[in-house]
C-alpha positions as CSV (number, residue, x, y, z in Angstrom):
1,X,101.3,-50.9,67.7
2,X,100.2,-49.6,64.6
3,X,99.2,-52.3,62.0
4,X,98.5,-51.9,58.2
5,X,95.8,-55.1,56.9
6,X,95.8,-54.8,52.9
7,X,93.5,-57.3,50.9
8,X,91.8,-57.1,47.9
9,X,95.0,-58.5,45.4
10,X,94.6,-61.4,43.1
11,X,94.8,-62.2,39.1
12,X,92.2,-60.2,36.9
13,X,92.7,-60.0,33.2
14,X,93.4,-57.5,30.6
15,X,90.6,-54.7,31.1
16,X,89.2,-56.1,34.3
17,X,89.4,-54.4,37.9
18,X,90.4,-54.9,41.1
19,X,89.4,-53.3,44.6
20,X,92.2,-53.1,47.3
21,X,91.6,-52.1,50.8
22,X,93.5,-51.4,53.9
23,X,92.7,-50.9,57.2
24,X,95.1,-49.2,59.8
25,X,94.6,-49.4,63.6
26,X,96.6,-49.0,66.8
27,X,97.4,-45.5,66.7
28,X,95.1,-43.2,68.8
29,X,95.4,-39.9,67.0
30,X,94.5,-41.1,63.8
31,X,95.9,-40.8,60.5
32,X,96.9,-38.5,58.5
33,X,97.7,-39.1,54.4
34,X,96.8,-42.3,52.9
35,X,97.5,-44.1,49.9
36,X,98.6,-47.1,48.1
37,X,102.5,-47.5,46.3
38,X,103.7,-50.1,44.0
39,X,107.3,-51.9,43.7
40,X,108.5,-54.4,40.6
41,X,111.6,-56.3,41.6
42,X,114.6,-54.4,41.6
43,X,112.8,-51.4,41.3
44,X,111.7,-48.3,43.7
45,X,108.5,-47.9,45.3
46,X,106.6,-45.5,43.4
47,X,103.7,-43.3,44.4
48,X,100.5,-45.1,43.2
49,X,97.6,-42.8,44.6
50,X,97.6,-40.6,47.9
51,X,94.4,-39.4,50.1
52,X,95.0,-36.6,52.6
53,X,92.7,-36.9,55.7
54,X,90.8,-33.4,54.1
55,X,89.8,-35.6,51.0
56,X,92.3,-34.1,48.5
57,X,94.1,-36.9,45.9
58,X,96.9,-37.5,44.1
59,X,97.6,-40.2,41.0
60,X,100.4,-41.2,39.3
61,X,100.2,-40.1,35.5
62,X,99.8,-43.6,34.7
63,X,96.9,-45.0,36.6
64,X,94.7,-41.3,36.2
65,X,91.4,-42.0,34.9
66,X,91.7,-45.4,35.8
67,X,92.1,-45.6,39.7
68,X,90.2,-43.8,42.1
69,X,91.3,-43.9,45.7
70,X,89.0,-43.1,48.9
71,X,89.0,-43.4,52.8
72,X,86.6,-43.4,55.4
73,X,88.4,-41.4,58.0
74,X,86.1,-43.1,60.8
75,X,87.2,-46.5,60.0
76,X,91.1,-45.7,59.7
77,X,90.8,-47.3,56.0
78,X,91.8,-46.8,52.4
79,X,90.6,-48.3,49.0
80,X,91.8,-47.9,45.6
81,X,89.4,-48.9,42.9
82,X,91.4,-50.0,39.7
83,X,90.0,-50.1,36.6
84,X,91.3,-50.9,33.1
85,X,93.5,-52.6,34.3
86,X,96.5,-53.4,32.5
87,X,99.6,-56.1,32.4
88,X,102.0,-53.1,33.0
89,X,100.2,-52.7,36.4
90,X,101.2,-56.2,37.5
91,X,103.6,-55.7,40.6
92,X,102.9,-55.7,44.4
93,X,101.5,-53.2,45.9
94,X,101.9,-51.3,49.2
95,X,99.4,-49.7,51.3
96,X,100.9,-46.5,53.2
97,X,99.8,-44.5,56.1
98,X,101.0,-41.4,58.1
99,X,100.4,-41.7,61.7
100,X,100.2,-38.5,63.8
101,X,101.9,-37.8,66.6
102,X,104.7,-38.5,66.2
103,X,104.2,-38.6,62.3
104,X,105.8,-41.7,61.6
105,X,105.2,-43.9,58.2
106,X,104.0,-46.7,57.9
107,X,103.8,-49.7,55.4
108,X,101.5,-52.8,55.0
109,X,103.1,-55.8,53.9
110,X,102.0,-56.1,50.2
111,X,99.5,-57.5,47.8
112,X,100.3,-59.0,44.5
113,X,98.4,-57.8,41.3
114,X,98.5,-59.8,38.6
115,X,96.7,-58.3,35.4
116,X,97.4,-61.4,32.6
117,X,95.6,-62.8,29.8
């Protein structure tokens, strides 16, 4: 049974940063891309940050130069650094990984971020 085990959330202000950090298990094969999502209330879940297995990244527009995500393939886990953190980047947020086979997706089950003066 493959689990997802986010933590890392919490209140920071204005300009402060968080780490979050997920670790996936139960799935023999491994993983293949990482990454972290984020979904307000009534809203979609958007694409945060992704990690391929090879190393290779993709950020939103919003959180580039600001987040920085990595994984340590050995361990199964995935962190995203956030920095500058802003009020507008206040939602909960979703940790994500691609198990291999079969590929299947998978979802942790959310940390709130609270960025608030």
């Amino acid at each position: 049974q493959v689990q997802l085990v986010e933590s890392g959330g919490g209140l920071v202000q204005p300009g402060g940063s968080l780490r979050l950090s997920c670790a996936a298990s139960g799935n023999i094969f491994g993983f293949g891309t990482m990454g972290w999502y984020r979904q307000a209330p009534g809203r979609q879940r958007d694409m945060v940050a992704t990690i391929t297995s090879g190393g290779t990244t993709h950020y939103a527009d919003s959180v580039k130069g600001r987040f920085t995500i990595s994984r340590d393939n050995a361990k199964n886990t995935v962190t995203l650094q956030m920095n500058s953190l802003k009020p507008e980047d206040t939602t909960v947020y979703y940790c994500y990984a691609l198990a291999l086979k079969p590929t299947t997706d998978y979802w942790g089950q959310g940390t709130q971020v609270t960025v608030s003066s």
